[in-house]
Kinemage of the C-alpha trace (Angstrom):
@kinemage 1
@onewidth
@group {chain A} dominant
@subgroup {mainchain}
@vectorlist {calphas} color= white
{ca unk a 1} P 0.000 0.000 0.000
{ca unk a 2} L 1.114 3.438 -0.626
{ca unk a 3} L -0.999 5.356 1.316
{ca unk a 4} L 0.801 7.238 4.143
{ca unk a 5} L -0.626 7.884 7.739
{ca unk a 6} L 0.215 10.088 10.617
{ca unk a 7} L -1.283 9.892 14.294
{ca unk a 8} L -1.282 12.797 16.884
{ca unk a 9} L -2.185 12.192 20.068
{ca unk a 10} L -0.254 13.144 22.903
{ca unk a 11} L -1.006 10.237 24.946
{ca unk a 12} L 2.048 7.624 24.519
{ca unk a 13} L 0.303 4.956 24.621
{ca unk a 14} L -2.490 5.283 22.856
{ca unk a 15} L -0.239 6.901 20.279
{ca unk a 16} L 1.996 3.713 19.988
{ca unk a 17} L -0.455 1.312 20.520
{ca unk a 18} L -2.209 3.009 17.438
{ca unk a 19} L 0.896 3.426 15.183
{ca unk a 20} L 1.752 -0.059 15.836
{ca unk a 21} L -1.802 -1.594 14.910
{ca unk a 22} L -1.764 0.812 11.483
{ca unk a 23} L 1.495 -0.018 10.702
{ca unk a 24} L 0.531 -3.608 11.144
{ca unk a 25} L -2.539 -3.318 8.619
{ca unk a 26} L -0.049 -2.583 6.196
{ca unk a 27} L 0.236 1.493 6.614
{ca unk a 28} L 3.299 3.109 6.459
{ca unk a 29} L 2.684 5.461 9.316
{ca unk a 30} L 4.614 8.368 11.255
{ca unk a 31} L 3.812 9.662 14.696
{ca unk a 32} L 3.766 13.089 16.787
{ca unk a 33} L 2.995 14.297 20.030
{ca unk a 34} L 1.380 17.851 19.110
{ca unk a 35} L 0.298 19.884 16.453
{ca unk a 36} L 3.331 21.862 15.954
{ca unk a 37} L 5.720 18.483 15.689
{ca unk a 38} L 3.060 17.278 13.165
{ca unk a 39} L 3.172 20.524 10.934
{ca unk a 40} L 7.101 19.754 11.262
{ca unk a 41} L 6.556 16.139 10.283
{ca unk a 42} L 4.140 16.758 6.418
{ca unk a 43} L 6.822 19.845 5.403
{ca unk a 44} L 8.986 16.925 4.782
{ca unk a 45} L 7.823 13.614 4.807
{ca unk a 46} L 4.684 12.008 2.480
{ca unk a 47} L 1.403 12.207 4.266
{ca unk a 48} L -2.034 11.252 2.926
{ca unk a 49} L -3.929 10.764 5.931
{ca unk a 50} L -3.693 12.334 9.690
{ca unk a 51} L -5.468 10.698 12.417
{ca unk a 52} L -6.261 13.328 15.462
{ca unk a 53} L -7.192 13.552 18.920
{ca unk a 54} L -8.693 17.054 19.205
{ca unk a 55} L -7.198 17.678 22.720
{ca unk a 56} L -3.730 18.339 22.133
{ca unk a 57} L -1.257 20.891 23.813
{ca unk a 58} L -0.925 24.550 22.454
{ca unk a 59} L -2.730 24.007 19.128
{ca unk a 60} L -5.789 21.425 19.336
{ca unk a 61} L -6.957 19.223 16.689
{ca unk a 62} L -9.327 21.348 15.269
{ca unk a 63} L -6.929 23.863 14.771
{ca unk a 64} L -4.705 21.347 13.545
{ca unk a 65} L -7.233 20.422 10.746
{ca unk a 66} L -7.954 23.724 9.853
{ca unk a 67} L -3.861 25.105 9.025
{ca unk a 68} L -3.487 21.446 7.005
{ca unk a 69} L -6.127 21.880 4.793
{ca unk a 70} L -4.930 25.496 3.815
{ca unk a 71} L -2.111 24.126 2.883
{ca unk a 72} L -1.726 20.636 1.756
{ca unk a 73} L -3.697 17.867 -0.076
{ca unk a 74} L -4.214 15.794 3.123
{ca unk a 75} L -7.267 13.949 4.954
{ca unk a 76} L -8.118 14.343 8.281
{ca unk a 77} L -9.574 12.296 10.770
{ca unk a 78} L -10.542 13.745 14.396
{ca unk a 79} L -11.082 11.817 17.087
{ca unk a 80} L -12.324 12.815 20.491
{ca unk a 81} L -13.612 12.100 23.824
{ca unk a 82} L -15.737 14.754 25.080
{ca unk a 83} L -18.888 14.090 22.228
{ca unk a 84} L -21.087 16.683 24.130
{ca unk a 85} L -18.470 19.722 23.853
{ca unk a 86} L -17.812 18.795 19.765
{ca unk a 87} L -20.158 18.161 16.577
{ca unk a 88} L -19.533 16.311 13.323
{ca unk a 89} L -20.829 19.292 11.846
{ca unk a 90} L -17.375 21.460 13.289
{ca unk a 91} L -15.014 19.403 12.799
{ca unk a 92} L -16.594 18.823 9.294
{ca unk a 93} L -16.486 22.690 8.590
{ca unk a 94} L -12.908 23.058 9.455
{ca unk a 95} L -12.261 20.586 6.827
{ca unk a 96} L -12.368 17.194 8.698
{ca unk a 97} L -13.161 13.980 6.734
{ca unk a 98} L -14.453 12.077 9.418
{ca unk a 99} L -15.063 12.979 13.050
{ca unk a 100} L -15.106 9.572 15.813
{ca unk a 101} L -15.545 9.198 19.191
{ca unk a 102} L -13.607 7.867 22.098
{ca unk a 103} L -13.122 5.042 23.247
{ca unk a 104} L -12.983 3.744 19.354
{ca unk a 105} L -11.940 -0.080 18.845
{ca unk a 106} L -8.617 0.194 16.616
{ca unk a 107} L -10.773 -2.240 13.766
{ca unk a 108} L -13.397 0.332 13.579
{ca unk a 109} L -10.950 3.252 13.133
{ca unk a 110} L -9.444 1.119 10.507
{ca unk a 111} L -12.617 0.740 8.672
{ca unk a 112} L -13.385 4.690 8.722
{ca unk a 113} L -9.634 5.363 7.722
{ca unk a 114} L -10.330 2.914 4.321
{ca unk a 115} L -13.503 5.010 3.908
{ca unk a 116} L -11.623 8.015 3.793
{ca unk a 117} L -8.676 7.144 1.547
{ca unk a 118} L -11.267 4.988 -0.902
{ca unk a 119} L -13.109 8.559 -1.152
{ca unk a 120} L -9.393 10.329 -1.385
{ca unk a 121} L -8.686 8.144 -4.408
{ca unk a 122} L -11.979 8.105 -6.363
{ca unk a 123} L -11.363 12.333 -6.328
{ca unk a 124} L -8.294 11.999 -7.265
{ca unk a 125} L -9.260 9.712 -10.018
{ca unk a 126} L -12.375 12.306 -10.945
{ca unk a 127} L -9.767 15.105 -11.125
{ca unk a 128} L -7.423 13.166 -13.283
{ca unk a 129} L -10.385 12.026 -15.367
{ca unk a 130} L -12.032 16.004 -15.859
{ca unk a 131} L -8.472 17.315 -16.422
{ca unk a 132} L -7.894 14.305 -19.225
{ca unk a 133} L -10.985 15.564 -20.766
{ca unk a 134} L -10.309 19.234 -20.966
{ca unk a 135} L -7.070 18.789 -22.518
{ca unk a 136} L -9.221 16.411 -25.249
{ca unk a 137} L -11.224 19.106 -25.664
{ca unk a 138} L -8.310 21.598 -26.591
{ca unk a 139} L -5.988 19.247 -28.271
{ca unk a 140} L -5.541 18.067 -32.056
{ca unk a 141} L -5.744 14.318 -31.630
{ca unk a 142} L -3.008 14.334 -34.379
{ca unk a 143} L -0.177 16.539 -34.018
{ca unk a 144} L -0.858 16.846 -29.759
{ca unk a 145} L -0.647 20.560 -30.630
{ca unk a 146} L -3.656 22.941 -29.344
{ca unk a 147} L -6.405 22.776 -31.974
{ca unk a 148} L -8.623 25.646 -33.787
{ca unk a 149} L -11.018 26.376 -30.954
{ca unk a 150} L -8.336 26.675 -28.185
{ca unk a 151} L -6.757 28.793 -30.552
{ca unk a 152} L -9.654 32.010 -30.867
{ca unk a 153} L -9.847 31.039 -27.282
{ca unk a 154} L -6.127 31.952 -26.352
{ca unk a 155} L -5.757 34.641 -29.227
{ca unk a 156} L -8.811 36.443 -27.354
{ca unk a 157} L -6.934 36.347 -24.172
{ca unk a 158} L -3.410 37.617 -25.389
{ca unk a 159} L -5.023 40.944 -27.473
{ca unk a 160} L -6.845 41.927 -24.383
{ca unk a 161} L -3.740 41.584 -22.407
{ca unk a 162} L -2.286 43.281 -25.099
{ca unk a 163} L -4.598 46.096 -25.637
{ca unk a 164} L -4.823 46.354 -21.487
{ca unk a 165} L -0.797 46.531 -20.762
{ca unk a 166} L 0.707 47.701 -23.902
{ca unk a 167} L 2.841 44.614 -24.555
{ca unk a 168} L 2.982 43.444 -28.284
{ca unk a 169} L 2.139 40.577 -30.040
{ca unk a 170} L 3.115 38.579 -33.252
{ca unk a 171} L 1.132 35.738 -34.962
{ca unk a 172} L 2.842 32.844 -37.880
{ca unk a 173} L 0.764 31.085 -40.171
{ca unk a 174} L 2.311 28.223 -41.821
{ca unk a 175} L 1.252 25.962 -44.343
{ca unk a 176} L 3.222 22.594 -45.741
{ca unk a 177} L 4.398 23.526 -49.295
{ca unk a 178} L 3.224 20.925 -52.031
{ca unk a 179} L 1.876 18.451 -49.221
{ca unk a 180} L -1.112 17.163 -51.705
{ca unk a 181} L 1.570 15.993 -53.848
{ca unk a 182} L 3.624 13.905 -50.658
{ca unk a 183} L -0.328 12.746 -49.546
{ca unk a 184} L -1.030 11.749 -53.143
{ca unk a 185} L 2.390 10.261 -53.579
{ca unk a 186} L 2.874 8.010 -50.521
{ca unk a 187} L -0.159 8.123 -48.946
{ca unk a 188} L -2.219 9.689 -46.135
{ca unk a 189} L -0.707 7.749 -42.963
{ca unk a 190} L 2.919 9.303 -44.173
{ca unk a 191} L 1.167 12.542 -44.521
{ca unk a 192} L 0.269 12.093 -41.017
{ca unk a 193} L 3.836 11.009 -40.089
{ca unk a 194} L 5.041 14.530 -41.734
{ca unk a 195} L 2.087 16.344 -39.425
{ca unk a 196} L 2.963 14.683 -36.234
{ca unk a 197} L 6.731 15.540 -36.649
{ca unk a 198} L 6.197 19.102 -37.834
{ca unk a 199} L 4.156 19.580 -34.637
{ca unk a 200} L 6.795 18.455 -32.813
{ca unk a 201} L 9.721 20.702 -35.051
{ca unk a 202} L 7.106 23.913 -33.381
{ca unk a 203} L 7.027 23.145 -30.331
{ca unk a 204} L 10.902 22.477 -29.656
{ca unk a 205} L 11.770 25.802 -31.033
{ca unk a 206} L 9.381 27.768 -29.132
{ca unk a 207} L 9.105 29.639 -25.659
{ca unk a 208} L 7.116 28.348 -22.549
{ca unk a 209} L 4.946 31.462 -23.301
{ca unk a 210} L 4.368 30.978 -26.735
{ca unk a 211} L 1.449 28.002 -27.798
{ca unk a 212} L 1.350 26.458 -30.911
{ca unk a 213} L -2.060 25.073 -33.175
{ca unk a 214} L -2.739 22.639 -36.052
{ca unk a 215} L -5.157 25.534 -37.582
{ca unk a 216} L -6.187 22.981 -40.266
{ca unk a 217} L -5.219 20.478 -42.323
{ca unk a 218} L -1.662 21.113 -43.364
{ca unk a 219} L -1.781 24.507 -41.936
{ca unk a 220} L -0.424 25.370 -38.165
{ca unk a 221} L -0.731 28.979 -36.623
{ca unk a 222} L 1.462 30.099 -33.455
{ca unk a 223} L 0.634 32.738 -30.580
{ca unk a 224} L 4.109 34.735 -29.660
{ca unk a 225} L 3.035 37.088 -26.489
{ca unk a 226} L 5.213 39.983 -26.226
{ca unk a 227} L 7.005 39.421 -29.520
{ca unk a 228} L 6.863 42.217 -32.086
{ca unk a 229} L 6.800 41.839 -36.193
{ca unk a 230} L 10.737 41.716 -36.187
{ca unk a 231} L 11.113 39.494 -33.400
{ca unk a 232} L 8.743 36.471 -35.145
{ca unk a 233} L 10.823 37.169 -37.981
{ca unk a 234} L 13.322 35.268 -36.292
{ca unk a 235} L 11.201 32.594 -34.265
{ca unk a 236} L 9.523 31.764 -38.256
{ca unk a 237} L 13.403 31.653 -39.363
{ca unk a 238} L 14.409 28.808 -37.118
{ca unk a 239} L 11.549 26.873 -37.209
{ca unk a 240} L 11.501 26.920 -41.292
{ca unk a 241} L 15.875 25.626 -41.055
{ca unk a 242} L 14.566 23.193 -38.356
{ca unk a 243} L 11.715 22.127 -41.062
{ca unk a 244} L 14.286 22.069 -44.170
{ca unk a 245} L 16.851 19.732 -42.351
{ca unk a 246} L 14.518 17.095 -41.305
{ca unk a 247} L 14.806 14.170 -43.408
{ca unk a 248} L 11.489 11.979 -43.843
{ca unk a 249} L 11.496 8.325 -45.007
{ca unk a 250} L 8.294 7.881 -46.699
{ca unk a 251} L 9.411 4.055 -48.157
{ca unk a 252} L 12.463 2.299 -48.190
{ca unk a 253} L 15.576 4.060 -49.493
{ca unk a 254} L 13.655 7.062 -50.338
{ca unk a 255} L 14.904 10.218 -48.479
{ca unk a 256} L 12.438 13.058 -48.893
{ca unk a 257} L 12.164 16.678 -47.205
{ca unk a 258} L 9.716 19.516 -46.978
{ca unk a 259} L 9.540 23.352 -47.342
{ca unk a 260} L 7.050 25.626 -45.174
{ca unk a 261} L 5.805 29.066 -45.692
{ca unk a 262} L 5.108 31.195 -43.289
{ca unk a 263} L 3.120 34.455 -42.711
{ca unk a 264} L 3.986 36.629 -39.926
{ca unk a 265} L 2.707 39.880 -38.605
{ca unk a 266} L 1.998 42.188 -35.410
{ca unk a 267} L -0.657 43.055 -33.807
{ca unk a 268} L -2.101 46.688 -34.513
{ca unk a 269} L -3.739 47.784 -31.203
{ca unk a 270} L -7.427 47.527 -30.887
{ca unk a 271} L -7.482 46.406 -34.398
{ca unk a 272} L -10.823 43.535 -34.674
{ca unk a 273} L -9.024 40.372 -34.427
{ca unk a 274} L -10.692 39.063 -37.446
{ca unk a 275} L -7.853 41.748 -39.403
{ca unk a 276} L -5.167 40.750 -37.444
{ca unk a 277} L -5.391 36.931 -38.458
{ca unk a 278} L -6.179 38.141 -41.862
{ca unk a 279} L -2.569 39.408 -42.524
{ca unk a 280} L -1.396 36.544 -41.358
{ca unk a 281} L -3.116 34.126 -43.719
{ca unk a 282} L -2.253 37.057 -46.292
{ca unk a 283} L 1.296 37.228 -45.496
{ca unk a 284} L 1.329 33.186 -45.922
{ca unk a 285} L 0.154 33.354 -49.456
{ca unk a 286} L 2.361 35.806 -50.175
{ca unk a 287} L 5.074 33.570 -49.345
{ca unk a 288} L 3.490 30.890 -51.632
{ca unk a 289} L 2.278 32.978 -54.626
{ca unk a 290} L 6.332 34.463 -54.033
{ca unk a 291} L 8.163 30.997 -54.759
{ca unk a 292} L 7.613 29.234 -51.765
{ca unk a 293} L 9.705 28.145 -48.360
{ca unk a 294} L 10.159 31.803 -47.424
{ca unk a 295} L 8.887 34.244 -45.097
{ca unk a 296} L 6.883 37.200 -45.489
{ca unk a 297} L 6.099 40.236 -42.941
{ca unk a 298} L 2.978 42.115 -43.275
{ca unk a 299} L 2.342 44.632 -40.931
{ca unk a 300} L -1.338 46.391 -41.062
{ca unk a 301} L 0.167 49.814 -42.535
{ca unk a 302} L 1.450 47.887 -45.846
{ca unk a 303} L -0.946 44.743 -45.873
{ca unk a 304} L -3.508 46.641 -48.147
């Protein structure tokens, strides 16, 4: 089992005789005599679960719960003696799991503890489950890269930073060049194979800041936050030389490569975003109408 627990109690017995009868269930479990010792004991040590008495020197158990739950992912269970001076419903509202009385047979604790961690895991597996499904939602199932409707998302998010703080902001648009020929030529699952790697060519020359998108089909569009015209000029460079010296194997003994071009421009403040992507898809057919596997600039003075 990996689940860790920590008791508190500052009675040495029960403590022991509780730590020993965990431990024995097949719990790795730690031990302190106060509040203040336990805080010591989670800023350093694994701790899923902490088992409570709520009458404890300086700090009591209640406050006990209350400072670990601000601050860590950890259960708590309280236990006490005195059931007429303290409701399920407080200990529950400082952020208790479970509240039980004493005297409490060690089996029965046991069986409450399970409870607890069985709930601790099936959140944890929601959580992991939700935030698998969000990133579905966002993500080209191909290339891994952020898809179209993440993209208006994030571009929204960036120009009203941008129009709110002054910071610029640059946009690429890049398309395959000729890739209906290589689809046509070897087929659609070595198409793919050019896809996933080009995705991959993006991201590795990028910023943490920057976020990348398969905008369709052979296309892919990038977000550079506080990056002006100039600047993508040279983020588009090294991501077209990273593109030209891959080398793609499409059948055996057959060496092929590929060419992108790529549109960049800046963003014009409190221009209608609609414009701003515009140039972009207008400075990438520029490249294309222009020869191909180049670069072309448009800012929204000269893009008429």
């Amino acid at each position: 089992m990996n689940d860790h627990i920590l008791i508190v109690d500052d009675d040495e017995s029960i403590k022991n005789s509780m730590q020993d009868f965990i431990k024995s269930s097949g719990y790795p479990t730690l031990a302190a005599s106060s509040a203040e010792e336990a805080l010591e004991i989670i800023k350093s040590n694994r701790v899923d679960v902490i088992i409570t008495d709520i009458i404890l020197p300086n700090k009591d158990g209640l406050e006990l719960t209350r400072m670990v739950k601000e601050g860590y992912d950890i259960d708590v269970i309280v236990m006490t003696g005195y059931s007429g001076k303290y409701s399920y419903g407080e200990a529950i509202n400082r952020g208790a799991s479970d509240l039980v009385f004493k005297p409490i047979r060690f089996e029965e604790l046991l069986l409450r503890m399970k409870r607890v961690l069985r709930e601790r895991h099936l959140n944890k597996e929601r959580v992991r489950i939700l935030g698998r499904l969000e990133k579905l939602a966002i993500t080209d199932g191909l290339t891994k890269l952020y898809n179209l409707r993440h993209f208006y998302s994030q571009l929204e998010i960036e120009i009203d930073r941008c129009n709110r703080y002054g910071h610029s902001l640059a946009l690429l648009l890049l398309d395959i060049d000729h890739f209906k020929i290589y689809n046509d030529t070897y087929g659609h699952l070595e198409g793919d194979q050019v896809l996933i790697r080009l995705g991959q060519i993006i991201k590795s020359c990028l910023r943490t800041m920057d976020s990348a998108y398969r905008y369709g089909g052979e296309e892919f569009t990038i977000i550079l936050p506080e990056t002006t015209g100039k600047e993508a000029q040279v983020v588009a460079n090294r991501i077209k030389t990273a593109v030209e010296l891959e080398c793609f194997l499409p059948e055996p003994g057959k060496i092929f490569t590929i060419t992108i071009s790529i549109g960049v421009t800046e963003f014009l403040k409190k221009e209608p975003i609609s414009e701003f992507i515009q140039r972009a898809d207008k400075a990438m057919y520029k490249s294309k109408d222009e020869g191909r596997n180049r670069i072309t600039t448009l800012y929204a003075e000269n893009a008429s």
